[in-house]
Predicted model as a PDB file, atoms N, CA, C, CB and O in Angstrom, pLDDT in the B-factor column:
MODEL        1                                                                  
ATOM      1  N   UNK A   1      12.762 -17.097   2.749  1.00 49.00           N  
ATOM      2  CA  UNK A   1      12.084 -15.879   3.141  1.00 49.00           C  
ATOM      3  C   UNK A   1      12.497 -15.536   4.585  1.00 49.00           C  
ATOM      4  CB  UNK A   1      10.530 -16.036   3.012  1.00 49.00           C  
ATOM      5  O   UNK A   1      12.752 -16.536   5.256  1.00 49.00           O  
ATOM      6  N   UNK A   2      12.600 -14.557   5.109  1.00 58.00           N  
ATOM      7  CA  UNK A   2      13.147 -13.938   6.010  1.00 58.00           C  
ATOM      8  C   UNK A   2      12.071 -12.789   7.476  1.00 58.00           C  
ATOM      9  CB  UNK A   2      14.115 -13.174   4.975  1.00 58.00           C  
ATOM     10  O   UNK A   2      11.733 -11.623   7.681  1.00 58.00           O  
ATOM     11  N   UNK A   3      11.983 -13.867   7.965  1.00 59.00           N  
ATOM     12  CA  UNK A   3      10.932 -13.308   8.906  1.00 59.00           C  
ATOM     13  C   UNK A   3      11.227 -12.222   9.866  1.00 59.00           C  
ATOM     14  CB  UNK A   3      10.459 -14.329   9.682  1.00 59.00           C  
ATOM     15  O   UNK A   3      12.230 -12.312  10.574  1.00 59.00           O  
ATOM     16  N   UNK A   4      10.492 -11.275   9.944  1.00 65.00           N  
ATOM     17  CA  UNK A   4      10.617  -9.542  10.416  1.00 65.00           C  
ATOM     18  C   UNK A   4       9.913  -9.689  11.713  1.00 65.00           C  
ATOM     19  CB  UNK A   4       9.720  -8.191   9.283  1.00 65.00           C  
ATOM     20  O   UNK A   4       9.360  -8.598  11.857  1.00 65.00           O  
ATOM     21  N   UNK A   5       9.673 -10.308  12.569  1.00 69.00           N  
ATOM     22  CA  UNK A   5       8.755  -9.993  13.459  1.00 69.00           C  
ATOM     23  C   UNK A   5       9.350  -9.313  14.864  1.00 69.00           C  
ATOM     24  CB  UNK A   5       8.007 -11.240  13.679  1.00 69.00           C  
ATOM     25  O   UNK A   5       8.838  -9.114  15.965  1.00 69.00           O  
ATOM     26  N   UNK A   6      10.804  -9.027  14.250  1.00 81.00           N  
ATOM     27  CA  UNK A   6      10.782  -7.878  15.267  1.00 81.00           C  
ATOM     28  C   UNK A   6      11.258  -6.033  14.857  1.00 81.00           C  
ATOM     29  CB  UNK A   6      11.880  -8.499  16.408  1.00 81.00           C  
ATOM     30  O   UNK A   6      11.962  -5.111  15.271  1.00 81.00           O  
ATOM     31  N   UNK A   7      10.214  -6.413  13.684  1.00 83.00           N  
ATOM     32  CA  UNK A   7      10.413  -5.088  13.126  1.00 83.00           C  
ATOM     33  C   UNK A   7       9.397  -4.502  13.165  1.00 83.00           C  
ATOM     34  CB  UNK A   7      10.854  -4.979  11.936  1.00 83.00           C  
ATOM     35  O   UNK A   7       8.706  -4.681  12.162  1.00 83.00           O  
ATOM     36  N   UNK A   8       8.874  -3.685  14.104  1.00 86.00           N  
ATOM     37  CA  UNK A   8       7.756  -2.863  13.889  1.00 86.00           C  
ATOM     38  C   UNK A   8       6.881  -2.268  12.598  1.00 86.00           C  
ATOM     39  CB  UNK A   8       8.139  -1.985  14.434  1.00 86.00           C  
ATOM     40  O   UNK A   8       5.681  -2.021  12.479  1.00 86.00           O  
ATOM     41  N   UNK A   9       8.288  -2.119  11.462  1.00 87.00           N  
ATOM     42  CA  UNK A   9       7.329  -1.410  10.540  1.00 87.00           C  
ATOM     43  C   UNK A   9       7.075  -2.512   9.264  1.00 87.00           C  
ATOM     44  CB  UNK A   9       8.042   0.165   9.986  1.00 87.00           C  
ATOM     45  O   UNK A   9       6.505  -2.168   8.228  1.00 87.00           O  
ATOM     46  N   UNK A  10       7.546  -3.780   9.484  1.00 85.00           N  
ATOM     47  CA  UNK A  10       7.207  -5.049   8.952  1.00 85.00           C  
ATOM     48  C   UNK A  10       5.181  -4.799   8.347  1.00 85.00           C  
ATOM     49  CB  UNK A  10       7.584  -6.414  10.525  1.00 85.00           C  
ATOM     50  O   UNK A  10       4.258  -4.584   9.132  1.00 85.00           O  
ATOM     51  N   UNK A  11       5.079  -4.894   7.191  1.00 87.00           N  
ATOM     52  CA  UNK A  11       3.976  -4.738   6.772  1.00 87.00           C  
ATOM     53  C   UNK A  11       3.205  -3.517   6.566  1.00 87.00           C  
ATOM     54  CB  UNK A  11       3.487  -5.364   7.360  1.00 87.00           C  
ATOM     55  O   UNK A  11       2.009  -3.408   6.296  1.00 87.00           O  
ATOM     56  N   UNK A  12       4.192  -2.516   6.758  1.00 92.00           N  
ATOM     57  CA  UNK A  12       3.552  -1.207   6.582  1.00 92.00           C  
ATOM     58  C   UNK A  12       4.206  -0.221   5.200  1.00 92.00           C  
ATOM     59  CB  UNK A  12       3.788  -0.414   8.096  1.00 92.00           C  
ATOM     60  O   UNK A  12       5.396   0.063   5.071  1.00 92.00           O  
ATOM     61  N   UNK A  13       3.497   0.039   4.600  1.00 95.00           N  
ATOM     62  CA  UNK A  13       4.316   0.424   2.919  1.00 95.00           C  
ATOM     63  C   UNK A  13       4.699   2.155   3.460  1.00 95.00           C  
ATOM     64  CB  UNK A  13       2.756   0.339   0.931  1.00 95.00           C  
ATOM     65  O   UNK A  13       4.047   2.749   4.319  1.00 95.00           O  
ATOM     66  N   UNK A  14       5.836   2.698   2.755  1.00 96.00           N  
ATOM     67  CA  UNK A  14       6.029   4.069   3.114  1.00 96.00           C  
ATOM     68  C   UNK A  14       4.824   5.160   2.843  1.00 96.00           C  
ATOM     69  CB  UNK A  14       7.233   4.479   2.378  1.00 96.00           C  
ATOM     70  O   UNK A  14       4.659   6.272   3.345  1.00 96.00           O  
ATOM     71  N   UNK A  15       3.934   4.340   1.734  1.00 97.00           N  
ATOM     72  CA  UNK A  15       2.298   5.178   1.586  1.00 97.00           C  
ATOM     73  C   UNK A  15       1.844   4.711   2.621  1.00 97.00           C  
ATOM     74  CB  UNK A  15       1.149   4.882   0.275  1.00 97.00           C  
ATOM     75  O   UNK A  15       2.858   4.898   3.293  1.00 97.00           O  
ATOM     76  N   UNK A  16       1.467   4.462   2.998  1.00 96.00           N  
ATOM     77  CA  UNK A  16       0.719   4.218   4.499  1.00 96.00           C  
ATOM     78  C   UNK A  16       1.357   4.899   5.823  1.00 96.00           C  
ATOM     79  CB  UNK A  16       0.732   2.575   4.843  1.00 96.00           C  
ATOM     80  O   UNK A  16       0.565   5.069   6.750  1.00 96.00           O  
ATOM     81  N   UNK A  17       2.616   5.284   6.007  1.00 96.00           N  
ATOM     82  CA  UNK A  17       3.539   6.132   6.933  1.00 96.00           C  
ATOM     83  C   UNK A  17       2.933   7.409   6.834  1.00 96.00           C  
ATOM     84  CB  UNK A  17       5.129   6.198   6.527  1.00 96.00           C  
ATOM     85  O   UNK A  17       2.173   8.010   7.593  1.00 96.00           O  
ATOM     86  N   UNK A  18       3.514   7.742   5.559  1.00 97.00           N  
ATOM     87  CA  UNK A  18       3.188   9.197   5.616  1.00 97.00           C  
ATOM     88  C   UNK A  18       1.710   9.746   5.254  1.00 97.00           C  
ATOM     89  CB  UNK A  18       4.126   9.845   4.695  1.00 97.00           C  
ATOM     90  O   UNK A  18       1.320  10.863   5.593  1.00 97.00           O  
ATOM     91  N   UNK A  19       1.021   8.913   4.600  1.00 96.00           N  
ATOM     92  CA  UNK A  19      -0.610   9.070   4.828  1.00 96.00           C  
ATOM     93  C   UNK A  19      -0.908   9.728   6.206  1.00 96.00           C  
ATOM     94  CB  UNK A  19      -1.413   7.534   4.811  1.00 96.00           C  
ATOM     95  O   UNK A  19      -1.407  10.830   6.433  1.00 96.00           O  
ATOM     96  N   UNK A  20      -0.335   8.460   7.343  1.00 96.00           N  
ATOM     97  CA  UNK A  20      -1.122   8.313   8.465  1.00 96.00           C  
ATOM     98  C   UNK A  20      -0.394   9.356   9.095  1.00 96.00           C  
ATOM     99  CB  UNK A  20      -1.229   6.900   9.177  1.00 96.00           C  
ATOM    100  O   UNK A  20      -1.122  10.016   9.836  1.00 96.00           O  
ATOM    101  N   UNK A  21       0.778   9.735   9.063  1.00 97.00           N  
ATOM    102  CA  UNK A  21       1.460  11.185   9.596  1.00 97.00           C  
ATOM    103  C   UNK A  21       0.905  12.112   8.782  1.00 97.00           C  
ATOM    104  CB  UNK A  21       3.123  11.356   9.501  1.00 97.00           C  
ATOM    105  O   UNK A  21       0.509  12.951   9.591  1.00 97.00           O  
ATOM    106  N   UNK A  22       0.623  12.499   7.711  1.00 96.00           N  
ATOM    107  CA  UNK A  22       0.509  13.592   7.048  1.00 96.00           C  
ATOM    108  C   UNK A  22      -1.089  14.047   7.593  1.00 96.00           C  
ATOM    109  CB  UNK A  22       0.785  13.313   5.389  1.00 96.00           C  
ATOM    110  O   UNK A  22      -1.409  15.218   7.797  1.00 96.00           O  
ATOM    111  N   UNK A  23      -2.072  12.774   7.790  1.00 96.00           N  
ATOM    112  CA  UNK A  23      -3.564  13.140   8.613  1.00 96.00           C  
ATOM    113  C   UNK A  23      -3.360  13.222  10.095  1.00 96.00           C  
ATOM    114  CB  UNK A  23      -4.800  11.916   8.394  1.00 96.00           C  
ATOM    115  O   UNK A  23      -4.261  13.916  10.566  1.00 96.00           O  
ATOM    116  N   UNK A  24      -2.454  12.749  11.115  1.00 96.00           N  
ATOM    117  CA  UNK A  24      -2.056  12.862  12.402  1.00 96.00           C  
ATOM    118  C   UNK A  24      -1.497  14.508  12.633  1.00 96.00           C  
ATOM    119  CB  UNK A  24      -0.913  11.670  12.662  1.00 96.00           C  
ATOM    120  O   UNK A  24      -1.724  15.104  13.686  1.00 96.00           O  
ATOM    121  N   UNK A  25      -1.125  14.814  12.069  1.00 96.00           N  
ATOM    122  CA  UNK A  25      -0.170  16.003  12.126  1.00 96.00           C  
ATOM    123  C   UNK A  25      -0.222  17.057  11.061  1.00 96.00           C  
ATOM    124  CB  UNK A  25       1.171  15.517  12.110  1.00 96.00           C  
ATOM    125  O   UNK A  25       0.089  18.238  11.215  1.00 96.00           O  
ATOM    126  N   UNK A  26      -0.599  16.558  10.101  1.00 96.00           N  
ATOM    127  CA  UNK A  26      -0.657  18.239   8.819  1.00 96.00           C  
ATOM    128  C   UNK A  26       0.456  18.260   8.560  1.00 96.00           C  
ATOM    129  CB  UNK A  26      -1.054  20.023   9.323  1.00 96.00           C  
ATOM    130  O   UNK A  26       1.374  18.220   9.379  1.00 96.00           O  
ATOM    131  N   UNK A  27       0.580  18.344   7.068  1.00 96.00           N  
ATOM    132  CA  UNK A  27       1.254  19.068   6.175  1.00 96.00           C  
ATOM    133  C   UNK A  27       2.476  19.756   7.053  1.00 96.00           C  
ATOM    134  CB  UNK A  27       0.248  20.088   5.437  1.00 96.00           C  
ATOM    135  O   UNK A  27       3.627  19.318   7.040  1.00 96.00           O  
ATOM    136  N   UNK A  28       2.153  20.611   7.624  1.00 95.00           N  
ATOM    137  CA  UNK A  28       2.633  22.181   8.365  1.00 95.00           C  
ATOM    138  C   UNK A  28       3.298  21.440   9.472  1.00 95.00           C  
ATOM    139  CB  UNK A  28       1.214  23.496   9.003  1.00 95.00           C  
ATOM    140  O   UNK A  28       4.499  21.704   9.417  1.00 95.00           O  
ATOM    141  N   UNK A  29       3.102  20.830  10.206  1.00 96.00           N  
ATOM    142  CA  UNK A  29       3.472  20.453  11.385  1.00 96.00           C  
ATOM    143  C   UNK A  29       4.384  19.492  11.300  1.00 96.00           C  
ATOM    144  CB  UNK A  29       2.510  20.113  12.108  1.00 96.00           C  
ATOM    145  O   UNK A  29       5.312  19.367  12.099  1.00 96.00           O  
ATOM    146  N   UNK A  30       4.128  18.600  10.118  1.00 96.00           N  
ATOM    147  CA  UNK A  30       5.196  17.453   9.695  1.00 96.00           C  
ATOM    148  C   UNK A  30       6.501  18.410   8.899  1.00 96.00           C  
ATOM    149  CB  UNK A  30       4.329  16.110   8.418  1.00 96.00           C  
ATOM    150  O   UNK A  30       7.688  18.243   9.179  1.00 96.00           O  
ATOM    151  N   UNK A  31       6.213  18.993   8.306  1.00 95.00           N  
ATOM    152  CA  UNK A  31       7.874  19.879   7.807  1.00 95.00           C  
ATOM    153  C   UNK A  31       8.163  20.172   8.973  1.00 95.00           C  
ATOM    154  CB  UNK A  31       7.975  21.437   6.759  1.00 95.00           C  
ATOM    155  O   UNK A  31       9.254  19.766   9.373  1.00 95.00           O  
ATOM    156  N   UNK A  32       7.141  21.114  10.087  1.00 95.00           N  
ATOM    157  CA  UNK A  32       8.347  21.906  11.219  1.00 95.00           C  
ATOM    158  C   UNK A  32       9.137  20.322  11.598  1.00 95.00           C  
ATOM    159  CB  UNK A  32       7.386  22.959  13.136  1.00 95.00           C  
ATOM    160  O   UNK A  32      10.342  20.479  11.795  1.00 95.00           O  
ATOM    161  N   UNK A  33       8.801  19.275  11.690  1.00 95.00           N  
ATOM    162  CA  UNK A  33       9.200  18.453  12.653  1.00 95.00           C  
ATOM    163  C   UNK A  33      10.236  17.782  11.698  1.00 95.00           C  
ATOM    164  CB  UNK A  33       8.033  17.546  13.376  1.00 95.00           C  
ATOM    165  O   UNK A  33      11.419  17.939  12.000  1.00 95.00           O  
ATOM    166  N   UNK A  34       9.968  17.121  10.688  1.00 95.00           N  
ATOM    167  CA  UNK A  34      11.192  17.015   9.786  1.00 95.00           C  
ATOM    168  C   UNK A  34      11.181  17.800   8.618  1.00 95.00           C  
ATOM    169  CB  UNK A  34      11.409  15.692   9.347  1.00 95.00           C  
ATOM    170  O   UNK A  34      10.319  17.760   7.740  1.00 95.00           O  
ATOM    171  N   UNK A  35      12.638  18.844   8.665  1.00 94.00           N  
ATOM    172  CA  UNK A  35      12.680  19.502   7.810  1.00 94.00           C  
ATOM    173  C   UNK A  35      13.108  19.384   6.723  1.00 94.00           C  
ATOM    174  CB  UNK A  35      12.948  20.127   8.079  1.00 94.00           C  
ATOM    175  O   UNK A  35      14.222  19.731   6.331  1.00 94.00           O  
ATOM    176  N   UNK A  36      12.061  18.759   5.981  1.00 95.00           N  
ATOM    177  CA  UNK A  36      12.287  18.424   4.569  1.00 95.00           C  
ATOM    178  C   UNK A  36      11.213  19.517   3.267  1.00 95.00           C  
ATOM    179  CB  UNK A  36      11.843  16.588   4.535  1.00 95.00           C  
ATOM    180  O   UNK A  36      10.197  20.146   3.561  1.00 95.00           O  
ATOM    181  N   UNK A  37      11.691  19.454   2.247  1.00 93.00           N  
ATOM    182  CA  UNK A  37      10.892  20.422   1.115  1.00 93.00           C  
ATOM    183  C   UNK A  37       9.796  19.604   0.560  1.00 93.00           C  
ATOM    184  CB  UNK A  37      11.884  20.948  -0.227  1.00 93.00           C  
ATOM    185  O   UNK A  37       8.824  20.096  -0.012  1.00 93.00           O  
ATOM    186  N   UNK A  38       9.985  18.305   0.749  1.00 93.00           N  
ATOM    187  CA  UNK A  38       8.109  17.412   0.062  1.00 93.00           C  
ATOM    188  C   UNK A  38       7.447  17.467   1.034  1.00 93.00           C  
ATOM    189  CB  UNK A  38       7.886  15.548  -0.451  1.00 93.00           C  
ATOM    190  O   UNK A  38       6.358  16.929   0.837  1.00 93.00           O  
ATOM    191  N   UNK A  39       7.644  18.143   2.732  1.00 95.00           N  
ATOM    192  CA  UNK A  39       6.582  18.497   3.613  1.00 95.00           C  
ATOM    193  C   UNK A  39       6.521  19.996   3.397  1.00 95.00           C  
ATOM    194  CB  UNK A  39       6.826  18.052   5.145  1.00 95.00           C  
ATOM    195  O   UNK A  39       5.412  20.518   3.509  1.00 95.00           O  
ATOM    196  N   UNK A  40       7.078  20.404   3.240  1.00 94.00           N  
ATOM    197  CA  UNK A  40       7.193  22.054   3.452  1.00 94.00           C  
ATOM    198  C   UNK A  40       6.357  22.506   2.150  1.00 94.00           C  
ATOM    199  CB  UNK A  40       9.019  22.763   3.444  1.00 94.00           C  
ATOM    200  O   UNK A  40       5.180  22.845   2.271  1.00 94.00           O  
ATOM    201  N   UNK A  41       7.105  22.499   0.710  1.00 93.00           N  
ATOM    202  CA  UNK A  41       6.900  23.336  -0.282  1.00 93.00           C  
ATOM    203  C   UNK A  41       5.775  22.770  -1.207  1.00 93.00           C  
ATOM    204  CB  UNK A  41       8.171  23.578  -0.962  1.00 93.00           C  
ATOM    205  O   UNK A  41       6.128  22.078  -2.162  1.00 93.00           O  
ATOM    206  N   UNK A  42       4.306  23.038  -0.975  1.00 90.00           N  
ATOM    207  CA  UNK A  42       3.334  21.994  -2.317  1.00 90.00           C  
ATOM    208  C   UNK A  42       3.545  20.675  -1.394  1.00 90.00           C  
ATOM    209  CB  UNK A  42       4.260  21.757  -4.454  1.00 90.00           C  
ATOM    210  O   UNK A  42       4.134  19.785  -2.008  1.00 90.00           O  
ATOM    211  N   UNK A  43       3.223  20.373  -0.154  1.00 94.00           N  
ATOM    212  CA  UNK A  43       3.079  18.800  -0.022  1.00 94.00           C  
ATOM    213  C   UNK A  43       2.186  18.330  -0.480  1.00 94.00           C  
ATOM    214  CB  UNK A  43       3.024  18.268   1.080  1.00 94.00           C  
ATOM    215  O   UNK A  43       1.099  18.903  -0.564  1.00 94.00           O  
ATOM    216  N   UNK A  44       2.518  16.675  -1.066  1.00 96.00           N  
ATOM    217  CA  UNK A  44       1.825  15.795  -1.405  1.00 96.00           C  
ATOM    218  C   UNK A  44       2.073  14.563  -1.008  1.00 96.00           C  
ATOM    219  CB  UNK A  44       1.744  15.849  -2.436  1.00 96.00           C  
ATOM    220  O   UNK A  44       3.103  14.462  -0.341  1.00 96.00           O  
ATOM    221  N   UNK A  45       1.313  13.313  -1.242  1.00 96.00           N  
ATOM    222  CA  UNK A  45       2.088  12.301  -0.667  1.00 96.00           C  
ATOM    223  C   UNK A  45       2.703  11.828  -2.126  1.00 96.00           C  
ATOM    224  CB  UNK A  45       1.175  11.118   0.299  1.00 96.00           C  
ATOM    225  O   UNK A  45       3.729  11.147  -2.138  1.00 96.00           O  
ATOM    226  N   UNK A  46       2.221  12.107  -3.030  1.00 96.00           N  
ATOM    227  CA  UNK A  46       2.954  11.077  -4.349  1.00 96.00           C  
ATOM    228  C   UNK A  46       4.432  11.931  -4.184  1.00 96.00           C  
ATOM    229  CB  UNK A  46       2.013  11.235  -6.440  1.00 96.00           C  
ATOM    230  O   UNK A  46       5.474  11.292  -4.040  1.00 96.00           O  
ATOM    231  N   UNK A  47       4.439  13.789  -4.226  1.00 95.00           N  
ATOM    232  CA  UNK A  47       6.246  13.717  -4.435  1.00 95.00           C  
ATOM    233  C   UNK A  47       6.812  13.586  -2.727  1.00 95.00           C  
ATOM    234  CB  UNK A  47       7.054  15.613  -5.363  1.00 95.00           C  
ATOM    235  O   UNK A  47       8.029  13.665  -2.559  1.00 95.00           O  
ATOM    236  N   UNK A  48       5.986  13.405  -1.601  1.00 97.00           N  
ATOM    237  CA  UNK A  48       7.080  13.052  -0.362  1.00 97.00           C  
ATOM    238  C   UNK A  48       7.522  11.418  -0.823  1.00 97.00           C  
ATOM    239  CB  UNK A  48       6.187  13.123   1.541  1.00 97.00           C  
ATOM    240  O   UNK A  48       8.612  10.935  -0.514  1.00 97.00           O  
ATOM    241  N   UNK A  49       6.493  10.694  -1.597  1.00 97.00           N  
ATOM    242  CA  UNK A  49       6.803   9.287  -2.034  1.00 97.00           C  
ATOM    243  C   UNK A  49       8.350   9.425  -2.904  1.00 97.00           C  
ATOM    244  CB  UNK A  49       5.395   8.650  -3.107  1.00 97.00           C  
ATOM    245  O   UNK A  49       9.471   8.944  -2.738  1.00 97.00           O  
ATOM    246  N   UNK A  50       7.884  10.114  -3.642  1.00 96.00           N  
ATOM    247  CA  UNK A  50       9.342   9.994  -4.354  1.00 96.00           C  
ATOM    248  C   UNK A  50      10.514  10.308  -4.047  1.00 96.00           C  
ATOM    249  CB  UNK A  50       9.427  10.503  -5.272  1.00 96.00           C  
ATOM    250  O   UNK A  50      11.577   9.738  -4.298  1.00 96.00           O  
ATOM    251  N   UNK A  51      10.226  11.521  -3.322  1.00 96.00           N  
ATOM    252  CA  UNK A  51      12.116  12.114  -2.587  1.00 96.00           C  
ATOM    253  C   UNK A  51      12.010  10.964  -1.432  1.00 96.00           C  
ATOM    254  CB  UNK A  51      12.354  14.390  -1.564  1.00 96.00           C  
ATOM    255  O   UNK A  51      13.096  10.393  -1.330  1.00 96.00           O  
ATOM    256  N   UNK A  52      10.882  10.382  -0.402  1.00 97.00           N  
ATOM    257  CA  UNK A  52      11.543   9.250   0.326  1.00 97.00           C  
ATOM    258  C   UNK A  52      12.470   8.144  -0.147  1.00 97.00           C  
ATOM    259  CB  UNK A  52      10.636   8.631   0.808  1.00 97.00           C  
ATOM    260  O   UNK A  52      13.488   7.840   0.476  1.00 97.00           O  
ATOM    261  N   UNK A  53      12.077   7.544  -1.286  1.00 96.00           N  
ATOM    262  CA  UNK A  53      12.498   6.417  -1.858  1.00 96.00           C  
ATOM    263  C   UNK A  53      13.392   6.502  -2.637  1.00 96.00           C  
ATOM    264  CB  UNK A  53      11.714   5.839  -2.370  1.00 96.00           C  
ATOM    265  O   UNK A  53      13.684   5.656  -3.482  1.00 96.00           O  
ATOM    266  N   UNK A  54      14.255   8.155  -2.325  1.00 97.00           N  
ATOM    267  CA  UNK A  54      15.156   8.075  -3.341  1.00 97.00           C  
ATOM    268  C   UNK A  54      16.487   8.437  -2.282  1.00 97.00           C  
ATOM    269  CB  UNK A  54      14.783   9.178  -4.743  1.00 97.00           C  
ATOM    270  O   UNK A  54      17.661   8.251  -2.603  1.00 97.00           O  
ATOM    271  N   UNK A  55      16.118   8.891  -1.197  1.00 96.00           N  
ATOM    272  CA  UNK A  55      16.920   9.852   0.030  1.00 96.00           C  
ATOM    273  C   UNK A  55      16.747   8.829   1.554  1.00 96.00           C  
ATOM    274  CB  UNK A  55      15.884  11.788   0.285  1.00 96.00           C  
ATOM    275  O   UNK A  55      15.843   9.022   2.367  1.00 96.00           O  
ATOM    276  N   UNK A  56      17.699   7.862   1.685  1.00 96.00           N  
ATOM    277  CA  UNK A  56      17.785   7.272   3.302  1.00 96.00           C  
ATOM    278  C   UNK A  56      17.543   7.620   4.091  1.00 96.00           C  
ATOM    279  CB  UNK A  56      18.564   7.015   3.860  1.00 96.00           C  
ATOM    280  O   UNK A  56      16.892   7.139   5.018  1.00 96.00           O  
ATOM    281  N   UNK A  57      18.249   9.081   3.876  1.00 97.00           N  
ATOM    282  CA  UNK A  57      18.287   9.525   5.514  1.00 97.00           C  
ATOM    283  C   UNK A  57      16.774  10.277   5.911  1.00 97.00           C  
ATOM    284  CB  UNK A  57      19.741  10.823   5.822  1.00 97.00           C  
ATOM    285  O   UNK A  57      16.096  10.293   6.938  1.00 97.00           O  
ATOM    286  N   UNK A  58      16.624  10.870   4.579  1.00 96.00           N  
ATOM    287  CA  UNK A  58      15.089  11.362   5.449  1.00 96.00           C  
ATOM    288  C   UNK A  58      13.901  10.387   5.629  1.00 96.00           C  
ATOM    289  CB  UNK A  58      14.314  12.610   4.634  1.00 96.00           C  
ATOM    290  O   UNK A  58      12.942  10.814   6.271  1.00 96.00           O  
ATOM    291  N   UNK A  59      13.835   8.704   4.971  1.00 96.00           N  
ATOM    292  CA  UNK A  59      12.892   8.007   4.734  1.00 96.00           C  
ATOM    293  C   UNK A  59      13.367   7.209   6.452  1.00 96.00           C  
ATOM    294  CB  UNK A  59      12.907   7.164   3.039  1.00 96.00           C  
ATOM    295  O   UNK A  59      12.591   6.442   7.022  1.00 96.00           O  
ATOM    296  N   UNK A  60      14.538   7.535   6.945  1.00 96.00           N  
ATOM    297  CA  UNK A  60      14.971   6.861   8.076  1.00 96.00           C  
ATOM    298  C   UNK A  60      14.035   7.741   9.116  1.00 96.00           C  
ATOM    299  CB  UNK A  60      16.711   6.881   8.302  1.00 96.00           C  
ATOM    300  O   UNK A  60      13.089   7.207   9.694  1.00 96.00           O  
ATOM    301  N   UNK A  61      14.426   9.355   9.339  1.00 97.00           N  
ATOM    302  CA  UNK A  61      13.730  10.408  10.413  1.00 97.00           C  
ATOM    303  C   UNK A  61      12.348   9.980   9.887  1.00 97.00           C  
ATOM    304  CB  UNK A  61      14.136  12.315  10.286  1.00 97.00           C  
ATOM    305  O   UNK A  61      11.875   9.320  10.812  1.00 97.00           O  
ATOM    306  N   UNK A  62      11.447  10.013   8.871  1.00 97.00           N  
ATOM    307  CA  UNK A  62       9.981   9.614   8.783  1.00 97.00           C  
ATOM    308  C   UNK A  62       9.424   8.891   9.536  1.00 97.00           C  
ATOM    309  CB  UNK A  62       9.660   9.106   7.838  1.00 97.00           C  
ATOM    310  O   UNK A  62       8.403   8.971  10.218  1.00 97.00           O  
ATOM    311  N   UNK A  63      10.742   7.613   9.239  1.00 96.00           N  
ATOM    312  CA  UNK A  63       9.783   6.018  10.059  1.00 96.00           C  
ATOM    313  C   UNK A  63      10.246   6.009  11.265  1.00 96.00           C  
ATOM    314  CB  UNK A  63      10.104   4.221   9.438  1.00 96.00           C  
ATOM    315  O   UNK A  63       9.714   5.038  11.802  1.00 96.00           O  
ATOM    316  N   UNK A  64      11.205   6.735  12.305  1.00 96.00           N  
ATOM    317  CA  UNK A  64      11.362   7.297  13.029  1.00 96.00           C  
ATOM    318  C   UNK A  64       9.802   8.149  14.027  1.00 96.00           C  
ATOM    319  CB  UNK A  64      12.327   7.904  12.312  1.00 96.00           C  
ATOM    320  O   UNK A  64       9.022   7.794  14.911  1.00 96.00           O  
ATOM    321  N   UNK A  65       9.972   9.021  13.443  1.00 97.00           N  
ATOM    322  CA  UNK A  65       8.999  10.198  14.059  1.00 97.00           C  
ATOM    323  C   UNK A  65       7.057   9.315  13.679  1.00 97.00           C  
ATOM    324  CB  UNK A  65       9.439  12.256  12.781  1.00 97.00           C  
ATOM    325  O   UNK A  65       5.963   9.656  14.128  1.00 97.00           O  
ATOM    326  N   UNK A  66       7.440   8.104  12.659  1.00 96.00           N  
ATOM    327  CA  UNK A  66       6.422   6.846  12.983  1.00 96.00           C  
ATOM    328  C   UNK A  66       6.280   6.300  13.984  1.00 96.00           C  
ATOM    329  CB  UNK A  66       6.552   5.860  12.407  1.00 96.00           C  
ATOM    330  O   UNK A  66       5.244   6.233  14.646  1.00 96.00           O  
ATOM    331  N   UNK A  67       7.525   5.746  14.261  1.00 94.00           N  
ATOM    332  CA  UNK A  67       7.221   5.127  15.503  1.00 94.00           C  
ATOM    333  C   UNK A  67       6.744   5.558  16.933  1.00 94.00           C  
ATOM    334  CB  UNK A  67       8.134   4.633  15.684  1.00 94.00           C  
ATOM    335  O   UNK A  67       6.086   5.012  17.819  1.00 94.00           O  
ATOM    336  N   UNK A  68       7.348   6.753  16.780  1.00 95.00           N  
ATOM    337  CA  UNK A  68       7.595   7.660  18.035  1.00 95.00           C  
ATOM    338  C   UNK A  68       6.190   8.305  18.161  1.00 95.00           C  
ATOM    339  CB  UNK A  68       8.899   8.872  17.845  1.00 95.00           C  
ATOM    340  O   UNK A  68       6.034   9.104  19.085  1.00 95.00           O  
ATOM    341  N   UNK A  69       5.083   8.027  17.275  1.00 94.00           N  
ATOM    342  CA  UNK A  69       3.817   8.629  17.135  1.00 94.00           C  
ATOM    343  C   UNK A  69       2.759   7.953  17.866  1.00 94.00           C  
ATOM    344  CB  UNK A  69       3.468   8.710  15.791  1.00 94.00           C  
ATOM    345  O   UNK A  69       2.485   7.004  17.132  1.00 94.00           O  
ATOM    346  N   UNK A  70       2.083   7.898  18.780  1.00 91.00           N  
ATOM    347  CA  UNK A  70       0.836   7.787  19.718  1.00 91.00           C  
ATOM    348  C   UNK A  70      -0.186   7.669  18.304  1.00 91.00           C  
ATOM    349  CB  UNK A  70       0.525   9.375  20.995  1.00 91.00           C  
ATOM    350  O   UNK A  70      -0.203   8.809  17.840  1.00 91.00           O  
ATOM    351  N   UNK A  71      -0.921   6.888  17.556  1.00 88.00           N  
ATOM    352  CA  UNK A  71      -1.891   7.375  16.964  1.00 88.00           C  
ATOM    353  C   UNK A  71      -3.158   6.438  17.571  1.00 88.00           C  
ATOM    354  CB  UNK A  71      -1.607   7.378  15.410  1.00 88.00           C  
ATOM    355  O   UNK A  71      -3.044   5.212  17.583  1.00 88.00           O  
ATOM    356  N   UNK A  72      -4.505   7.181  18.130  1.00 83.00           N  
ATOM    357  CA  UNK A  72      -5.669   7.387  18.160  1.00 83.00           C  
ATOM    358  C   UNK A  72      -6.146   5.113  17.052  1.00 83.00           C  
ATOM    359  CB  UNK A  72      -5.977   9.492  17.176  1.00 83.00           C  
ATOM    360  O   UNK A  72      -6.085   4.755  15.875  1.00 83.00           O  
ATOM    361  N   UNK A  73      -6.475   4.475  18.180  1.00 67.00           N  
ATOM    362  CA  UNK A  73      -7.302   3.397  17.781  1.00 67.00           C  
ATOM    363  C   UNK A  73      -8.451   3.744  16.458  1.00 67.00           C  
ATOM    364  CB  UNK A  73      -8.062   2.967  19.160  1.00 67.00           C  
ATOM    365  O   UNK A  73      -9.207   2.862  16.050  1.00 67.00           O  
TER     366      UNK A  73                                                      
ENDMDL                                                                          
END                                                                             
């Protein structure tokens, strides 16, 4: 087994990312910022779940604009 402990997002599932961005920021505010169509058009988290886990590069800018997020204790 292969220990992560210098991976920040070590223990955090991509439902839990965009949960906690999608209530930090809205729907609206998360497309302007990454412009993707499962924030923009009908967001949800089940289809941003699915185009993440199917598309690198945008599941990369997500956990990105994660990290880069200040969120509230």
């Amino acid at each position: 087994m292969t220990e992560q402990k210098n991976n920040p997002l070590h223990g955090l599932t991509l439902e839990t990312i965009v949960t906690r961005l999608a209530d930090h920021y809205g729907w609206k505010s998360l497309g302007e910022q990454i412009s993707i169509r499962c924030f923009q058009a009908d967001p949800s988290v089940k289809s941003s779940l699915k185009f993440l886990r199917k598309t690198p590069w945008a599941r990369e800018k997500v956990e990105q604009l994660y990290l880069s997020t200040e969120f509230p204790d």
